[in-house]
C-alpha positions in Angstrom: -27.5 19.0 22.1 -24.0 19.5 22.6 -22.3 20.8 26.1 -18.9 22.4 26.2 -17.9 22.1 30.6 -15.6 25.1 32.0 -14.3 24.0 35.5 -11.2 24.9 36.8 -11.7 21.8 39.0 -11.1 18.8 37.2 -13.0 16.4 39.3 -16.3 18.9 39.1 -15.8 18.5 35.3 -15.9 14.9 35.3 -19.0 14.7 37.7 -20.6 17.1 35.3 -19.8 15.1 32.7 -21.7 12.1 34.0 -24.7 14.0 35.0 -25.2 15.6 31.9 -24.6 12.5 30.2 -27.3 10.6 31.7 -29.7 12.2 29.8 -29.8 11.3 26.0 -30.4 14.0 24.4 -26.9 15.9 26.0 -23.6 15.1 24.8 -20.3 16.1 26.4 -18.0 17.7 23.4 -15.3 19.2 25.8 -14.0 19.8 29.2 -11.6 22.7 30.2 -10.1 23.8 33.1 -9.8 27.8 32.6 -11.4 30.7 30.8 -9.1 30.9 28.5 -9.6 27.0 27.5 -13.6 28.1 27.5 -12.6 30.7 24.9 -10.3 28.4 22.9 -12.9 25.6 23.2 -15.5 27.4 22.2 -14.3 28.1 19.3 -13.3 24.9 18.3 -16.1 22.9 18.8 -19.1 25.1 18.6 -21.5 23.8 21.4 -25.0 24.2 22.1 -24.4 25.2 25.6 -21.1 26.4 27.4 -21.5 25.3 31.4 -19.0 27.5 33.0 -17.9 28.1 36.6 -16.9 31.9 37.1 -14.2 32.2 39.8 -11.2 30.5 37.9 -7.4 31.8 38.1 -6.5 34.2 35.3 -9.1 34.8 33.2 -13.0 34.4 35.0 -16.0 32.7 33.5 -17.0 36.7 33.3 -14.0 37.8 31.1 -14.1 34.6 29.0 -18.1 34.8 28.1 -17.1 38.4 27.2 -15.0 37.8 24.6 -17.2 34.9 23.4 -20.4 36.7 23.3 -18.0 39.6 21.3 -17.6 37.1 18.7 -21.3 35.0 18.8 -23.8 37.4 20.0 -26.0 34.1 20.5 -23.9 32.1 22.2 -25.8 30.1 24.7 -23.5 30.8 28.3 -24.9 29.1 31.7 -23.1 30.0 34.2 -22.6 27.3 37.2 -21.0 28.5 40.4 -20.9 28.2 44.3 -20.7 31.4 44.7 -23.8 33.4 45.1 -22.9 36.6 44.9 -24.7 40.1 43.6 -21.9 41.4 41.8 -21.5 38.0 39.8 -25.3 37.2 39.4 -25.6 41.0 38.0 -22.7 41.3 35.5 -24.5 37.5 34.4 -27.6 39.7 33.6 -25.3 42.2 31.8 -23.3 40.4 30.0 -26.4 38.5 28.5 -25.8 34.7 29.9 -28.7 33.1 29.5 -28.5 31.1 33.2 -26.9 31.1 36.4 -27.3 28.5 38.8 -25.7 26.8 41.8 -23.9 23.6 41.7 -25.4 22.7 44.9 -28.3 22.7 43.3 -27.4 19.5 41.2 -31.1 17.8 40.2 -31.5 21.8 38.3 -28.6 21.2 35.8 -29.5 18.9 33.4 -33.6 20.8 33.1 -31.3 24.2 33.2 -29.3 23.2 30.5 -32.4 22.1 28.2 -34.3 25.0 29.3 -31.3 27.6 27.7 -31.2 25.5 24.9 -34.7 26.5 24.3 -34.2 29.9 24.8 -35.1 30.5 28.2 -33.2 32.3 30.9 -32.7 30.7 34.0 -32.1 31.6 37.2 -31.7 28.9 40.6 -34.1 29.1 42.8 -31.6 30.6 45.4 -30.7 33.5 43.3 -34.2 34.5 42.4 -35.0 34.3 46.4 -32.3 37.0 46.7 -34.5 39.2 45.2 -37.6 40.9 45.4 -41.1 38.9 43.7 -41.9 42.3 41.1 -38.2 41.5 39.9 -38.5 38.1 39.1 -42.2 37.8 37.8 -41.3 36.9 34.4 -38.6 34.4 35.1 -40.2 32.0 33.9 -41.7 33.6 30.7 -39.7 32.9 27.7 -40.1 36.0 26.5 -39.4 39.0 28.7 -42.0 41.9 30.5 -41.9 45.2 29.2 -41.1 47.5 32.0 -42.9 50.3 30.8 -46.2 48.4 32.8 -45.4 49.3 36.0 -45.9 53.1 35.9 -42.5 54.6 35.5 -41.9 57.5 33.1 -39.2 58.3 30.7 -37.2 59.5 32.7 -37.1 57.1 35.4 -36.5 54.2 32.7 -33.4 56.4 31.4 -32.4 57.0 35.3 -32.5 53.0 35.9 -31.1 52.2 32.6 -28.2 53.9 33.7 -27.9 52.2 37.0 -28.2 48.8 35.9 -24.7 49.9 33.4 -23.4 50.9 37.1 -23.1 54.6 36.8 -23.0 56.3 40.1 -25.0 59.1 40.9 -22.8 61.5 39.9 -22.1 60.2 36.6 -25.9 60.2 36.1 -26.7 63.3 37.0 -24.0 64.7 34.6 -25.2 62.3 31.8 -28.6 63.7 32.4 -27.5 67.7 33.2 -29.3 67.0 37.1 -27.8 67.4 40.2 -27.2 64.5 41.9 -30.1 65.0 44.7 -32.1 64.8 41.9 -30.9 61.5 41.2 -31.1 59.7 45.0 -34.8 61.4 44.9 -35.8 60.0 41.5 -33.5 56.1 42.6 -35.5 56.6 45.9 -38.9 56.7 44.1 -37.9 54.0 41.5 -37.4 51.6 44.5 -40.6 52.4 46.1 -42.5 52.2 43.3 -40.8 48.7 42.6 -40.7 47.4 45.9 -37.0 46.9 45.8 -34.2 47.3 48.0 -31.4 49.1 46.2 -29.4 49.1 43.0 -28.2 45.8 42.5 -31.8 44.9 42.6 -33.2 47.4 40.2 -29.5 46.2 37.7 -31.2 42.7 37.9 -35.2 44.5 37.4 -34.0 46.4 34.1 -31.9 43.2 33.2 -34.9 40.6 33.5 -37.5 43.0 32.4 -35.9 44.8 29.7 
């Protein structure tokens, strides 16, 4: 398979480069140093995998797997980072990046990257600790749970579909013509019924069970 590495630190890029490459079946195609190289890159030489770090000066990983999932809806993005982060391991799950791991974690990269390549998601160890075990019950199920399963009705589905697109309560209730005590009681009863701790885990629930 072929691997396109985003790093804006050139040394991380190299070390990558060798890790990856110890396995046979990976080949290196291209390194870059910035999202818009990623984007660029991309382009150019079609990989198999993009590996991409997400805090990068001018445009992020986030902004550049945008515009590359706008143009290849099945482009295969794992995201690599030190940074873990709800915001970032969220917008992953929206976005539709098929990984996010830690390069701490670096014995995970090279099974991470064949993993994607097969169609899994994947998701290190340490981010799937951040949240709670109903969340991440499918992770390692290539295909993914319907959410339906655990008891919620329509409305509820609609109510958490909207939170995991990060509409606030207000927006929701206007959305959905309640007021917005409605909406903190029916959020309240979501994450109860879940076992979850607030909205950036039910985002990453809807995202991984959707």
């Amino acid at each position: 398979m072929k691997v396109l590495i985003i790093d804006d630190d050139k040394l991380v890029c190299a070390s990558l480069k060798t890790i990856l490459e110890s396995d046979p079946d990976i080949e290196v195609v291209g390194t870059g140093n910035s999202g818009r190289e990623a984007v660029e890159l991309y382009g150019k030489l079609k990989p198999d995998i993009l590996l991409m770090d997400i805090r990068m000066e001018g445009i992020t990983g986030i902004e550049a797997a945008q515009s590359i999932l706008a143009r290849d809806k099945d482009a295969k993005i794992l995201f690599l980072t030190t940074f873990l982060d709800n915001e970032y391991i969220v917008r992953a799950f929206q976005i539709g990046a098929k990984g996010y791991i830690l390069k701490q974690d670096f014995e995970s990269i090279n099974p991470s990257v064949k993993a994607v390549y097969t169609g899994q998601r994947v998701f290190g160890d340490e981010i799937i600790s951040k949240f709670s075990p109903v969340a991440v019950s499918s992770a390692a199920d290539d295909t993914q749970t319907n959410i339906k399963k655990y008891g919620l009705s329509e409305r509820e589905l609609e109510i958490i579909k909207h939170v995991a697109n990060g509409l606030s309560n207000k927006e929701i209730a206007k959305k959905m013509f309640l007021s917005e005590g409605t909406v903190r009681n029916y959020i309240s009863v979501v994450l109860e019924k879940l076992n979850l701790r607030g909205r950036t885990q039910l985002a990453v629930f809807y995202y991984k069970h959707s």
